[in-house]
C-alpha positions as CSV (number, residue, x, y, z in Angstrom):
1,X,-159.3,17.2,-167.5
2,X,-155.6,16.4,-166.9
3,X,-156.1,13.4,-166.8
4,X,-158.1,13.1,-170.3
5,X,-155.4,14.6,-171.6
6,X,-152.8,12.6,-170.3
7,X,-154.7,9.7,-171.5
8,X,-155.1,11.0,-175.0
9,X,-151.7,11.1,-175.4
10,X,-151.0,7.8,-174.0
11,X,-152.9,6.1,-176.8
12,X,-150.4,6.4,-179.8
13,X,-147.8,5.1,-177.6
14,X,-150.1,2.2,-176.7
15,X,-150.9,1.6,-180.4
16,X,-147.4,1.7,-181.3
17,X,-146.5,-0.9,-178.9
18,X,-145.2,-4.3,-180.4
19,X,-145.2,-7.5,-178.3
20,X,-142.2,-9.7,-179.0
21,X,-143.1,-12.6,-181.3
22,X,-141.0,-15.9,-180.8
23,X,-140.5,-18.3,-184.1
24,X,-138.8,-21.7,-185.0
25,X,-138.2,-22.8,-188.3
26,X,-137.0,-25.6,-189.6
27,X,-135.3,-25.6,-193.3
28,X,-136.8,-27.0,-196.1
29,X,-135.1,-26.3,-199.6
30,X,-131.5,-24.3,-199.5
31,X,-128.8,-23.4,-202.6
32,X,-125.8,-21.4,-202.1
33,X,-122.2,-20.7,-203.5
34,X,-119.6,-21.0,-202.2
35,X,-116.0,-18.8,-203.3
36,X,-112.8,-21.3,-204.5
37,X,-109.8,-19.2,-203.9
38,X,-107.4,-22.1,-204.2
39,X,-108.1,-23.6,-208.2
40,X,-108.8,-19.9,-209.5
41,X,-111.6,-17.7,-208.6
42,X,-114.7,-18.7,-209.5
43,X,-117.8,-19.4,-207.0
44,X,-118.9,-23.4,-207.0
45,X,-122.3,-25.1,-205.4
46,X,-122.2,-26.1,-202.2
47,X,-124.9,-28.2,-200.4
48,X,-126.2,-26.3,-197.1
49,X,-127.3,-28.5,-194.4
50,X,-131.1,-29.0,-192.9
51,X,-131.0,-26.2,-190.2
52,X,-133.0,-24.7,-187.6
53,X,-133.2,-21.1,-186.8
54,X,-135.2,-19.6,-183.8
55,X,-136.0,-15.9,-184.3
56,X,-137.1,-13.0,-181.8
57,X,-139.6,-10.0,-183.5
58,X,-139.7,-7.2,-181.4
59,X,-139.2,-4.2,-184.2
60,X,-134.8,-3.0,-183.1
61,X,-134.4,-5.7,-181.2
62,X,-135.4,-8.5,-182.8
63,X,-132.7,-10.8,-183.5
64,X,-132.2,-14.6,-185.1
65,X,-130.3,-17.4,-183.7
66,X,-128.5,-20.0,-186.8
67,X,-126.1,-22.1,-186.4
68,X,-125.3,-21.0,-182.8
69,X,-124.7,-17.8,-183.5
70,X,-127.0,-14.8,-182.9
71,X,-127.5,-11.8,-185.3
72,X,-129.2,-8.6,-184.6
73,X,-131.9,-7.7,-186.6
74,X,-134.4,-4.7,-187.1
75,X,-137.7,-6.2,-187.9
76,X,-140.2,-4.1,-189.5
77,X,-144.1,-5.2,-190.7
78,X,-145.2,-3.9,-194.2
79,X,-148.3,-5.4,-195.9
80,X,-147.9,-6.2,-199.9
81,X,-151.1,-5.1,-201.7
82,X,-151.9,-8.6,-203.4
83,X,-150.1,-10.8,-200.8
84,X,-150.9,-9.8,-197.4
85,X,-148.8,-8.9,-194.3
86,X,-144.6,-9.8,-194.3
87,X,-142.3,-9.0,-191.9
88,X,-138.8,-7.9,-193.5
89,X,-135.7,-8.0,-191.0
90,X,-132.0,-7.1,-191.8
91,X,-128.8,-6.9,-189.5
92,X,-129.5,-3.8,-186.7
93,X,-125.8,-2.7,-188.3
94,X,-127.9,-2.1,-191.4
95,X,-124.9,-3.8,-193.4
96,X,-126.5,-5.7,-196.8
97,X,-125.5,-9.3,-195.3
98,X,-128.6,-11.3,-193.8
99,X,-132.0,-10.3,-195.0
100,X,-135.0,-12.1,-194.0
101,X,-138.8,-12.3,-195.1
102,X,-141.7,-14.0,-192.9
103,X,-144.8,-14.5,-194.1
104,X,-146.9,-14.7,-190.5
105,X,-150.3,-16.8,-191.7
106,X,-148.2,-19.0,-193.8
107,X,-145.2,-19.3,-191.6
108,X,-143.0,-19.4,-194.2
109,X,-139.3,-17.5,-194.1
110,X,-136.4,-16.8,-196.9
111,X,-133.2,-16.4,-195.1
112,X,-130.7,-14.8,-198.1
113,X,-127.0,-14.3,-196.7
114,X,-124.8,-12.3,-199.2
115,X,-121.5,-11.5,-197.4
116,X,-119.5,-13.4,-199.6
117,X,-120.4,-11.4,-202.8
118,X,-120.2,-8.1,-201.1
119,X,-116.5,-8.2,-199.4
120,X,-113.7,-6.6,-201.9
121,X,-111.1,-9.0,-200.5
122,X,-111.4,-12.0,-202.8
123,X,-109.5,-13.8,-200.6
124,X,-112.3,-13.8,-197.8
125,X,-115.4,-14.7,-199.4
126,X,-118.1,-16.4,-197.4
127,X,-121.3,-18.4,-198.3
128,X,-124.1,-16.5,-200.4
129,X,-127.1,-18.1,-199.6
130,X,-130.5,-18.3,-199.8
131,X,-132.8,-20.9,-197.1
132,X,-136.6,-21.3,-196.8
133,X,-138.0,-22.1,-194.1
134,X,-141.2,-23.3,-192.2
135,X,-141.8,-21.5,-189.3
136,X,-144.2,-21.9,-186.1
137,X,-145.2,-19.1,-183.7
138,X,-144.5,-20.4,-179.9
């Protein structure tokens, strides 16, 4: 009996459990802005690179890996009533700056970065951007 119930309450757990999933992704289509402190203040076009991300899901610690440089992310599932299942990530410091949005059968991926419009310095303004991808499950 002590053990049935041992193993009753194991279940959940089990259910709950999330096997890290492993992504690359290649860029396909990018715009951004970037912020021209120098000839007044005002943001202009930039043209963002072809780029390859790589990206860990594993729920708090998942993370993303762009440019050589890797972010922590919390990665959560949620499943859109007429689109299917997405996975939505943001920075693990919860901070409003990289939000990104999977789409698992289609393996495509938005990659918005909005630093640069949410610092109050105007003198230290990043890149706001916004990447697709196509990504492949390895």
């Amino acid at each position: 009996m002590k053990k049935l119930l041992w193993l009753i309450m194991l279940i959940p757990a089990i259910l709950e459990g999330q096997v890290a999933e492993f992504w690359t992704c290649q860029s396909t289509n990018s715009a951004g802005f970037n912020r021209n402190t120098e000839e007044g203040y005002r943001w202009e076009n930039i043209r963002i690179p072809t780029t390859e991300l790589t990206l860990k899901i594993d729920g708090a610690n998942s993370h993303l890996t762009l440019n050589s440089k890797d972010t922590s992310l919390i990665c959560e599932e949620y499943v859109n009533e007429t689109s299917g299942k997405f996975i939505s990530c943001i920075r693990s410091s919860e901070l409003a700056y990289d939000f990104l949005v999977l789409n698992p059968t289609s393996g495509q991926a938005a990659l918005s970065q909005l630093g640069g419009s949410i610092t109050p310095n105007t003198f230290y303004r990043e890149l706001v951007t916004t990447q697709i991808f196509e990504c492949e499950n390895i």
